[in-house]
N, C-alpha and C positions, 0 to 999 in steps of 0.2 A: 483339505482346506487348511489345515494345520491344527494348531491348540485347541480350536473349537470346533464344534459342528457346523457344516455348512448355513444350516438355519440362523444357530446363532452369532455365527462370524457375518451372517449382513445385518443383523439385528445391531449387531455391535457397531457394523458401519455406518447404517442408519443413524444411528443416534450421535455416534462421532461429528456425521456432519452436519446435523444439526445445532449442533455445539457452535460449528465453525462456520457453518452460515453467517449464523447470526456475527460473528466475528469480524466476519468480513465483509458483510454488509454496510457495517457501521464504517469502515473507513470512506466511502464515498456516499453512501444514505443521506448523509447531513447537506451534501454536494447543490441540491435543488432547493434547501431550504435557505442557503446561505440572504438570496435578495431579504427575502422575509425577517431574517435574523437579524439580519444588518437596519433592515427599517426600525424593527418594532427595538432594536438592543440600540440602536444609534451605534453604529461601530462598523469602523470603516474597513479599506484593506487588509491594514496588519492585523485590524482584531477578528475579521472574518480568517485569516491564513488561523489564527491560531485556533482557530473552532477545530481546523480539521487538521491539525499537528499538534494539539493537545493527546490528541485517539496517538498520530502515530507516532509521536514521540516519544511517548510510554510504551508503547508497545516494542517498537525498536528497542528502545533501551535496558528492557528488564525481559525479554526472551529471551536471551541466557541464561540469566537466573531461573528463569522459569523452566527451561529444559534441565540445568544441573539439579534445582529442586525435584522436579519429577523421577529424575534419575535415582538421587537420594533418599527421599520420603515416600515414595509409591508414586508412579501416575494416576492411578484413579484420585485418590482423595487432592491429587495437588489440582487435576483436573475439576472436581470436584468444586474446591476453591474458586479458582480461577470464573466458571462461569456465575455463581454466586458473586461474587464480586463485580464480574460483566451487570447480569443483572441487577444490582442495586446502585447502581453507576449510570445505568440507564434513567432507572425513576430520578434519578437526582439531576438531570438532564431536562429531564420532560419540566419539574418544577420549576426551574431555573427562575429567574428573575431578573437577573443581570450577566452581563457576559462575564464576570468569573467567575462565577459560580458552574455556570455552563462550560467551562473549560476544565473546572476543575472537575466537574462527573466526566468529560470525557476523558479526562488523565484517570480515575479510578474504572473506565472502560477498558482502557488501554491495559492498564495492571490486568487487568481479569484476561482479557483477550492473552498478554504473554503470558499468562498462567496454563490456560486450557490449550493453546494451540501447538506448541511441542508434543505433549503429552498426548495431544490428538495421533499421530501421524505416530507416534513408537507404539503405541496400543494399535494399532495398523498393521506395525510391521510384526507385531506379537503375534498377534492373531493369521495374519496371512503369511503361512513361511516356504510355500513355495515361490521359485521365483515369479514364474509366470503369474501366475493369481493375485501376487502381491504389487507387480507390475498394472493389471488390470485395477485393481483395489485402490493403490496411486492414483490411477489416470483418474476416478472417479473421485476420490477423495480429492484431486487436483481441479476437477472439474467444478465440484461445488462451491471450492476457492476462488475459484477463476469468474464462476458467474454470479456470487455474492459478492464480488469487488464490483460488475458490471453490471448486474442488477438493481445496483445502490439509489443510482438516481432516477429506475424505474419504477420502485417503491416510494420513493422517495417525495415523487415530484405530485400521485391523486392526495396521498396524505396529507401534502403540504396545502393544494387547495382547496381538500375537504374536511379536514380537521384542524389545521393549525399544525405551523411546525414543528411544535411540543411532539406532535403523534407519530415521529420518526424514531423517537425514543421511546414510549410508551407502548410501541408493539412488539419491544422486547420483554416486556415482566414477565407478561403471560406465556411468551414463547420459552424464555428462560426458563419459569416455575417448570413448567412439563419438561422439558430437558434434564433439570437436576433430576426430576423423578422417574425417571427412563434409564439416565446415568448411575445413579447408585443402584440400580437390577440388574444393570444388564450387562455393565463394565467388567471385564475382566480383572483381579488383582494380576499386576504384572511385579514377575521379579528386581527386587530395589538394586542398586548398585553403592556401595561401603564407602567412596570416595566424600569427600571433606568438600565444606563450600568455600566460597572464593568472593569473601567481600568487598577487596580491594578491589578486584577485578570488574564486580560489579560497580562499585560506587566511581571507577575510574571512567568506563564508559557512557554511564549514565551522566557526569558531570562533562564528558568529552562532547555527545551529540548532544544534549540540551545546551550547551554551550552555541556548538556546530550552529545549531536550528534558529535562536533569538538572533545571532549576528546574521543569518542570509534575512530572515522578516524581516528584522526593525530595522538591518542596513537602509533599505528604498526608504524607509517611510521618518528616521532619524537624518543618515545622511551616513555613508562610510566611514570619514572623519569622525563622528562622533566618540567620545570616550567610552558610553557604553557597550558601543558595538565594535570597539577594536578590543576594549579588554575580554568581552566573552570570543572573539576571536583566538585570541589569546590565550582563554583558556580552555578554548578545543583544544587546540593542537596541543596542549600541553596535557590535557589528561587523554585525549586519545595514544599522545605516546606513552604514559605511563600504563596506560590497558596493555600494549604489546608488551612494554617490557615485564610486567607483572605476570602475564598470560605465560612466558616465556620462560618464568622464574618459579613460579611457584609450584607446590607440589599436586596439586589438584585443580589446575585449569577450568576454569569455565568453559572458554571457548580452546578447542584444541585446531591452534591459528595452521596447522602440518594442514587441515583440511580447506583453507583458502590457498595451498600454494599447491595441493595437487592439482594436476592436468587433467583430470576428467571433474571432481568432484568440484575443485577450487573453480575452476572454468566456468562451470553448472553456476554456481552462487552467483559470479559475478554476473553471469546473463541475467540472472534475477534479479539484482541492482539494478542492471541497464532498463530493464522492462516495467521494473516498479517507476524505476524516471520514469519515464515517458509516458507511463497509460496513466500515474496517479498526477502528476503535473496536467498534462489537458483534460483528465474527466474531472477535476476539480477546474479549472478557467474555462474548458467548454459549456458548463452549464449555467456560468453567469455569462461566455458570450451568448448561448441561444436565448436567453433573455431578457439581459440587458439593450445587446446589439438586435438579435432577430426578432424581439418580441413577445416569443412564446410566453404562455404560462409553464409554472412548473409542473402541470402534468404533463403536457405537450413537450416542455424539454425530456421529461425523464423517459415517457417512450422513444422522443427522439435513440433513445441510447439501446433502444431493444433487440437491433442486427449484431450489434456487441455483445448484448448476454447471449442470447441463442447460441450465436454460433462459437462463443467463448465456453461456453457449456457443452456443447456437441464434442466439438475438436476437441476438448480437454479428456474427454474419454476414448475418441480415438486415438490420441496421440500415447494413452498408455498402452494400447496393442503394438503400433508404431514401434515404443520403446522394447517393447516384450522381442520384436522380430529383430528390427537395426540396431539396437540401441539409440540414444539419446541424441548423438549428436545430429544426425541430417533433421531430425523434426526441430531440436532447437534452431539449428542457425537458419532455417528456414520460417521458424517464428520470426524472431530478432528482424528478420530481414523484411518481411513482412509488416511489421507495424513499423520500421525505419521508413518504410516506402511510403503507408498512410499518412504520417505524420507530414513527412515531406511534402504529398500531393495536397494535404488540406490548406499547409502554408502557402501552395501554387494557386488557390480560387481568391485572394483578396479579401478588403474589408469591406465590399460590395455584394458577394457571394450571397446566398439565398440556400436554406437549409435543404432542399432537393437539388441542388448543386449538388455539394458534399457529401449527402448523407452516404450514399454507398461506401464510403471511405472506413464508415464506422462498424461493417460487415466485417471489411478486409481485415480491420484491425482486433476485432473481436476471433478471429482463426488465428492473428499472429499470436495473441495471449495465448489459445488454450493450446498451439504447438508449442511456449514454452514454461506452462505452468510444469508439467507434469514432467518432461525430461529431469528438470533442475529437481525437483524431490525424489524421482528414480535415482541419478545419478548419483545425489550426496549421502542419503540413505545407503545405497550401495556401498562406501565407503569406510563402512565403521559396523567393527563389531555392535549385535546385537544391544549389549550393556551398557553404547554409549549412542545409542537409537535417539535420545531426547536432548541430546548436546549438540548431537547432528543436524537435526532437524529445523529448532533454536539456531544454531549458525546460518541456516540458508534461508530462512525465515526472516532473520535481522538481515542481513542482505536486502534481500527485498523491499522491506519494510524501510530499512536506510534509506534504499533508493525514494520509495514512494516519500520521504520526507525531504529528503532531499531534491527530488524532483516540484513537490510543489513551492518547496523556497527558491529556488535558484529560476525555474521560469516564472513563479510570480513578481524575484527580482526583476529578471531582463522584464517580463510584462512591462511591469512600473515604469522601468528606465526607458521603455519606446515610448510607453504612453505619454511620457512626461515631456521628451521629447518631441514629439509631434504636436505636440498641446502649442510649448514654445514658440515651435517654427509657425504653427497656422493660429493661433490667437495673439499675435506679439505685442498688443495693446493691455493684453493681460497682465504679460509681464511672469516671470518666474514661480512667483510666491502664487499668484490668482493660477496659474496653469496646472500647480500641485493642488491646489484646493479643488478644483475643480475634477483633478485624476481623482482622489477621495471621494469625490460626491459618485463616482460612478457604484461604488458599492455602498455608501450609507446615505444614499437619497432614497426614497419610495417610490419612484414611478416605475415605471414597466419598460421602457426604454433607461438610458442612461440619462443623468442628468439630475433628475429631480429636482429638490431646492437648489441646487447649485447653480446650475446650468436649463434654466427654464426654458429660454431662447431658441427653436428649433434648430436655428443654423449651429448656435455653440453647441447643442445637444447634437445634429450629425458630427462635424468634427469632432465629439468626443468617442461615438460610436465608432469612427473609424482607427482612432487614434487608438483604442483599444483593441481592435481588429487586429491593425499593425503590429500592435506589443504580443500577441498572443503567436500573430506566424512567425515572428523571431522566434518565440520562444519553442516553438515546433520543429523550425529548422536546428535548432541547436539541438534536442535531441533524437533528432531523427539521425544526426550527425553520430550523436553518441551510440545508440542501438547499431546502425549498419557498422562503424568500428568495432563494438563486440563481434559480432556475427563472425566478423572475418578471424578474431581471434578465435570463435570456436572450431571453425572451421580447419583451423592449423595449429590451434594450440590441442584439441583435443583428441588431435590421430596420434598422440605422443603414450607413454607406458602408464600405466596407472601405479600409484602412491602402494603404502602400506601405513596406513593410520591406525592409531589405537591396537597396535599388534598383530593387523590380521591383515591380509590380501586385499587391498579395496578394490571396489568396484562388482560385490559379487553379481549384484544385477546389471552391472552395465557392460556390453561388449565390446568388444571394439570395434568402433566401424570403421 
């Protein structure tokens, strides 16, 4: 089994992903709570998008840090950290009071989460050093990932009926406390690595995507033009490129950028961009469409989403056998293709559609995630010597996580901009200004359908239902668009030789298919 004994190499895994459960939970957990939020916080669109880009914004942006840290200072104690901080980010969640305060414990969520989830996955590869076992070991550790993303608004949505949406938050303390005290027994000390950290680097991309992230929200809800939202434009691109050129320059790299351009490794990440679009952009708008537009309660929506966990939990640990036998690529490009396909057929039923329409869609798409949780962490892992296991992992992880912030800014732009549109074209008595107010009202009203104060009037209340509909299957179709374009790049970019990153042969676990 490797460094440890078989007993307590899953003892070790055990608790790993318990860590990262919880982790990953929270990125969409909040998902079913958002109507509620939005009534009791009064806080429309863009302050609902930020509930759930506060978590991945921080997290995107400081998982490098938090992998070259663990590298540096031990993974346990950074890991260590990392969940302690998770948990005390939580209670500050639950208390909340006002929506920034609530942004602000999910931004120290976020910290915690990039702290512990690098470090998760190289105490993985510590522990498990055959290929084979380590591959299986992935697909599990991949699995947990896969269905605590999917799970989100399964937990999400009895809590929120039967406790209050505080209690999304709240059943992290207790979960946390037993984790730290599992983790400090049972964690392995993993060998530190002597390299230097890399401030610039950090504070370059952190100021790039918080940049990135305010211009796609406050674009819909300001106005493109706006001077605020061109200057943090502005100043994405400008500290994003100073992240490369820095990364590029300096002596101790955070992110070692050689592993976005290799063809097996590099290829791997980007799938996991593509797939974080698409699955965190509609499980964050499908769950205010199923109960805004279809009515549910948030228990009712968040089981809605239960053919997604399962089977994104099942297939996430078959697809690490998968990878152990073919390697990585035929289960990836066959995820990718797979939730291209879901996505595309949900924007084919309408803003008419009725949740047993659809719902089987939500299976399909739950097998495309857990075919490609687990290649993308085999693959990049494979890539890099042992010593730089939490730089690696950190890289393909912000990846991801990029996407998934990415994805719910840019479809909850296009959302906006159809809703608004449609508003225009079928209320034109409203007029511009009444048609945006009334898109607002769809998330800081209280009623159960759309509308609320806003929009009292059954008939303005359906055409806003629909109008919403509308904005949601654009924004499906566009990345359905996006994921089936990956696919095909995996497909052809990744029969190509593999890299030599960080000095050593990449790819040791990945074969060639």
């Amino acid at each position: 089994m490797g460094k440890e004994p078989p007993v307590r190499a899953r003892l070790v895994l055990l608790t790993l992903c318990s860590g990262l459960f919880m982790a990953m939970l929270d990125n969409l957990v909040v998902t079913t709570a958002l109507p509620a939020i939005g009534a009791e916080l009064r806080s429309g669109t863009a302050g609902l998008q930020w509930v759930v880009e506060g978590y991945a914004l921080v997290y995107a942006a400081l998982l490098l840090g938090g992998g070259a840290l663990g590298d540096r200072w031990g993974r346990k104690p950074v890991y260590l950290a990392g969940l302690s901080l998770f948990t005390g980010g939580s209670a500050l969640c639950a208390v909340a009071g006002g929506l920034g305060t609530l942004v602000a414990g999910r931004a120290v969520q976020g910290l915690g989460a990039a702290l512990l989830t690098p470090g998760s996955l190289a105490i993985v590869r510590h522990v498990f050093t055959g290929e084979a076992e380590r591959a299986r070991a992935i697909g599990v550790w991949s699995g947990v990932s896969g269905s605590g993303l999917a799970l989100g608004p399964v937990v999400g949505g009895p809590l929120v009926d039967h406790f209050g949406w505080a209690s999304v938050f709240w059943v992290n303390v207790p979960v946390g406390i037993v984790g730290l005290v599992l983790a400090f027994r049972v964690l392995p000390d993993v060998p530190r690595s002597a390299r230097r950290g890399d401030p610039a680097g950090q504070t370059a991309v952190a100021l790039g995507l918080g940049a990135l992230v305010y211009a796609l929200v406050e674009g819909p809800v300001r106005g493109w033009g706006d001077g605020r939202v061109a200057g943090a434009g502005a100043v994405a691109l400008l500290g994003l490129a100073a992240f490369v050129v820095v990364e590029r320059r300096v002596a101790a790299p955070m992110a070692d950028l050689r592993l976005l351009t290799d063809r097996v490794a590099g290829t791997a990440a980007w799938a996991g961009f593509a797939v974080s679009f698409g699955f965190f952009g509609l499980g964050t708008f499908l769950s205010l469409h199923l109960q805004y537009v279809l009515g549910l309660s948030p228990t009712e929506a968040g089981w809605a989403m239960a053919p997604c966990t399962l089977s994104t939990a099942v297939v996430s640990v078959l697809a690490g056998r998968l990878c152990a036998r073919y390697g990585p690529r035929p289960p990836l490009a066959t995820g990718l293709l797979l939730v291209a396909a879901a996505l595309a057929a949900f924007a084919r039923y309408g803003p008419d559609a009725r949740f047993a329409d659809f719902g089987w869609l939500l299976g399909v798409l739950g097998v495309g995630l857990g075919l490609v949780f687990t290649p993308v962490s085999v693959a990049v892992l494979g890539a890099v010597p042992a010593e730089r296991a939490g730089m690696a992992s950190a890289t393909a992880s912000m990846a991801r996580e990029v996407g998934g912030v990415a994805g719910v800014a840019v479809m909850g732009a296009i959302l906006t901009a159809r809703l608004e549109a449609v508003l225009r074209a079928r209320l034109p008595r409203g007029g511009g200004a009444d048609a945006a107010a009334v898109a607002r009202s769809v998330t800081a009203g209280g009623g159960r359908g759309p509308g609320g104060a806003g929009a009292a009037e059954e008939g303005v209340g359906r055409v806003v239902r629909h109008a919403f509909a509308a904005g949601l299957d654009l924004a499906a179709l566009v990345s359905a668009g996006v994921l089936a374009g990956v696919a095909v790049v995996v497909v052809v970019v990744m029969r190509g030789p593999r890299g030599d990153i960080g000095g050593r042969a990449a790819g040791a676990l990945v074969r060639r298919s």
